[in-house]
C-alpha positions as CSV (number, residue, x, y, z in Angstrom):
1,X,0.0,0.0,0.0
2,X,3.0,2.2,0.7
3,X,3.9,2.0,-2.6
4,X,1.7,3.9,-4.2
5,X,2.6,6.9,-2.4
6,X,6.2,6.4,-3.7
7,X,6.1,8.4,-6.8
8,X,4.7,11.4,-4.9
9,X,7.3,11.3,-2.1
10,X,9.8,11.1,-5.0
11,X,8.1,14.0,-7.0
12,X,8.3,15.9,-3.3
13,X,12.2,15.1,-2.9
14,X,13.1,16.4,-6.8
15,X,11.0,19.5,-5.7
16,X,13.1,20.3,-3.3
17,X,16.3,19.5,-4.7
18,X,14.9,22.2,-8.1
19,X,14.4,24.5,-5.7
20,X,17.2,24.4,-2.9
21,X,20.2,23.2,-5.0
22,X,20.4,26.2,-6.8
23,X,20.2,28.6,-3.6
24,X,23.0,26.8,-2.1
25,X,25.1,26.6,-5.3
26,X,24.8,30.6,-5.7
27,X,25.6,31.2,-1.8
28,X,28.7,28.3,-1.8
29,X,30.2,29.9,-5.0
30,X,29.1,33.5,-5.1
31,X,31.3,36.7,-4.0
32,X,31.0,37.4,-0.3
33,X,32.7,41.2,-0.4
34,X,29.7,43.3,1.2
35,X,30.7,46.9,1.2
36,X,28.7,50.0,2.5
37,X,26.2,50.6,-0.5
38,X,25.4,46.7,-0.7
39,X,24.7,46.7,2.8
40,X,22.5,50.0,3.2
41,X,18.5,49.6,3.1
42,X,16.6,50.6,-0.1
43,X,13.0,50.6,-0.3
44,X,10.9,53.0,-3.2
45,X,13.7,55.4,-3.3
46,X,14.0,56.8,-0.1
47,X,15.6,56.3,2.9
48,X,14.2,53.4,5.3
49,X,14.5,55.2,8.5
50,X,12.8,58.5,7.6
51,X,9.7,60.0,9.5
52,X,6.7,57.4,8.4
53,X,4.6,60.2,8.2
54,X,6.5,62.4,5.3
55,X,4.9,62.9,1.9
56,X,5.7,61.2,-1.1
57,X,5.6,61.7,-4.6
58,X,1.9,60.2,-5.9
59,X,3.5,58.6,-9.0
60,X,4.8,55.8,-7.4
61,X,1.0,54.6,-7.5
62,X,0.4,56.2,-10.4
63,X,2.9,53.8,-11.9
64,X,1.7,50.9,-10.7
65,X,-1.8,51.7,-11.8
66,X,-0.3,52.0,-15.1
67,X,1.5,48.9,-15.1
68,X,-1.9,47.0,-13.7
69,X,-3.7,48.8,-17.0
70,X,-1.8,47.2,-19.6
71,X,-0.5,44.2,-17.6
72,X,-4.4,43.2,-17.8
73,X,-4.7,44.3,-21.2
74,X,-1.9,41.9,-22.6
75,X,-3.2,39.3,-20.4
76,X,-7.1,39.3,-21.8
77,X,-6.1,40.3,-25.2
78,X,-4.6,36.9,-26.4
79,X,-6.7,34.4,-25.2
80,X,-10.0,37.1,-26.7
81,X,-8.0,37.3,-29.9
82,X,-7.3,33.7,-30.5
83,X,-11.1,32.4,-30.0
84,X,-12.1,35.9,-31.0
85,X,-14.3,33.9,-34.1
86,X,-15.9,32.0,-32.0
87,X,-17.2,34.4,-29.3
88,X,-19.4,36.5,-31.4
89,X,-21.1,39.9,-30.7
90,X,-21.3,38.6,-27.2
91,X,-17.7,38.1,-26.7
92,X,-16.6,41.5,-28.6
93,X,-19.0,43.8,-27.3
94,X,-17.3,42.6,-23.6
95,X,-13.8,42.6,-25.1
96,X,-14.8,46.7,-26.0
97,X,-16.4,47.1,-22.4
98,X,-13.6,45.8,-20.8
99,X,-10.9,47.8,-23.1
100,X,-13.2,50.8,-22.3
101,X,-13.0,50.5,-18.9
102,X,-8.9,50.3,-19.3
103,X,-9.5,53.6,-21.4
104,X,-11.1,55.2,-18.6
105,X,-7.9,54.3,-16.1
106,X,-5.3,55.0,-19.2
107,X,-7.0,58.7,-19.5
108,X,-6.6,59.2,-15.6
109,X,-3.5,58.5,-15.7
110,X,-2.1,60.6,-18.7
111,X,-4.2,63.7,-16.9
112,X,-2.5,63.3,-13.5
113,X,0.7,63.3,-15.8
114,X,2.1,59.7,-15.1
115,X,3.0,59.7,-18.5
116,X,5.8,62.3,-18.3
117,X,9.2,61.0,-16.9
118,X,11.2,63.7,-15.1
C-alpha cells in the first residue's frame, strides 16, 4: 500500500532538490565582499528610516496603476484574440467594455501626468 505513495514522495524530494540546489550553489560559489552601498536599506527610493509620516511623490501609485492597466490588457487580449471567431457579438461587445473600462484608467493617468518622466 505504501507504494503507491512512492512516486509522490519522489516527485516531493526532486522539488526540493529544483528549488534548494540552486540557492546553495549561488551562496557556496558567489562573492562574499559586502561593502557599504550593498549593505544599506533601499525601499521606493527613499531612505528606510525617515519619518513614516512624510509625503511622497503620488506617482509611485500612479505607476503601478499603469502597469496593472496594460498588464491586464496583454493578459485578456490573447486568449479574446485567439477564440475571438468564435465568441461572437457577445464576446466583442465585452472585449470593447472591458478595453473601455482600461481607457477610462489609461486617460486618468495621462491627466495626472504619469506619463511624463522627469
Amino acid at each position: 500500500m505504501l507504494e503507491a505513495y512512492f512516486p509522490i514522495l519522489l516527485f516531493i524530494i526532486i522539488g526540493l532538490v529544483v528549488g534548494i540546489a540552486p540557492i546553495g550553489i549561488g551562496f557556496l560559489m558567489g562573492a562574499h565582499k559586502p561593502d557599504q552601498e550593498k549593505n544599506s536599506p533601499y525601499e521606493c527610493g527613499f531612505e528606510a528610516f525617515e519619518d513614516a509620516r512624510m509625503k511622497f511623490d503620488v506617482r509611485y501609485y500612479l505607476v503601478a496603476i499603469l502597469f496593472i492597466i496594460f498588464d491586464l490588457e496583454i493578459a485578456f487580449l490573447f486568449p479574446w484574440a485567439i477564440v475571438s471567431d468564435q465568441l461572437g457579438w457577445f464576446g466583442f461587445t465585452a472585449m470593447m467594455i472591458f478595453l473601455g473600462i482600461l481607457v477610462v484608467g489609461f486617460i486618468y493617468e495621462w491627466k495626472k501626468g504619469a506619463l511624463e518622466w522627469e
